[in-house]
C-alpha positions in Angstrom: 10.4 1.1 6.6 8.1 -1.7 7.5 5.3 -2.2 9.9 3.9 -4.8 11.6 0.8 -4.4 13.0 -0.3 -7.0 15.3 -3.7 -5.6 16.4 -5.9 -3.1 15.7 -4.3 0.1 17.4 -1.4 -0.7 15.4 -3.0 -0.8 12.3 -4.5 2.2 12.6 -1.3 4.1 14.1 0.8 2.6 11.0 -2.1 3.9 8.8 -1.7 7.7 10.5 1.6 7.7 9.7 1.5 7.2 5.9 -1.4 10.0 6.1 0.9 12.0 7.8 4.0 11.2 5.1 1.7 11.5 2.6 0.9 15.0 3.7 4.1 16.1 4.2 5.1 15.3 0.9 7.5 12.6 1.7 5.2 10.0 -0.1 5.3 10.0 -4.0 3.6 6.9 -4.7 2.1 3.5 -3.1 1.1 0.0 -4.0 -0.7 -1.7 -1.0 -2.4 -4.9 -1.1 -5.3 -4.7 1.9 -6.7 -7.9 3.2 -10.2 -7.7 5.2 -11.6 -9.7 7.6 -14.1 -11.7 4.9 -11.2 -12.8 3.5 -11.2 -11.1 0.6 -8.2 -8.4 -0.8 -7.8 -5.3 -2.4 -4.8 -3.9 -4.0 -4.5 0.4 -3.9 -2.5 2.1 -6.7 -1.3 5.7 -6.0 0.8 8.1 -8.3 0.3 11.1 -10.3 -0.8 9.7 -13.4 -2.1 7.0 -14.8 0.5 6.0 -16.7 2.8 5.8 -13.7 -0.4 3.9 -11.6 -0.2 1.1 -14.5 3.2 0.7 -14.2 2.9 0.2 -10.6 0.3 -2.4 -11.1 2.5 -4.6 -13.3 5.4 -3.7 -10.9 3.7 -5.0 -8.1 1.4 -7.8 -9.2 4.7 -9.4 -10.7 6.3 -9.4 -7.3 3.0 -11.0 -6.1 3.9 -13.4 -8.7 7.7 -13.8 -7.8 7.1 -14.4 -4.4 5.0 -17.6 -5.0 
């Protein structure tokens, strides 16, 4: 499932909801690339080791790569 947030509320209520996934135990892992308002970005890495976080990285920054 995807989200599009348009504003602020949104954001934060698409946000809640992979909390709440995430407490439920219905999220294993997640690679997220945030973009803030100065323009600058930062990509979030979870899973249970680091292994798996590494391969997540390479995973996802090649996708980044793909898509450009």
């Amino acid at each position: 499932m995807i989200d599009i947030a348009t504003n602020k509320e949104e954001t934060v209520a698409a946000l809640k909801r992979l909390k709440e996934q995430a407490e439920a135990g219905q999220l294993d892992e997640l690679s997220i690339r945030v973009y803030k308002s100065d323009g600058s970005y930062e990509d979030i890495f979870i899973a249970g080791t680091e292994e798996r976080r590494s391969e997540l990285r390479a995973e996802f920054l090649n996708e980044m790569v793909m898509r450009h």
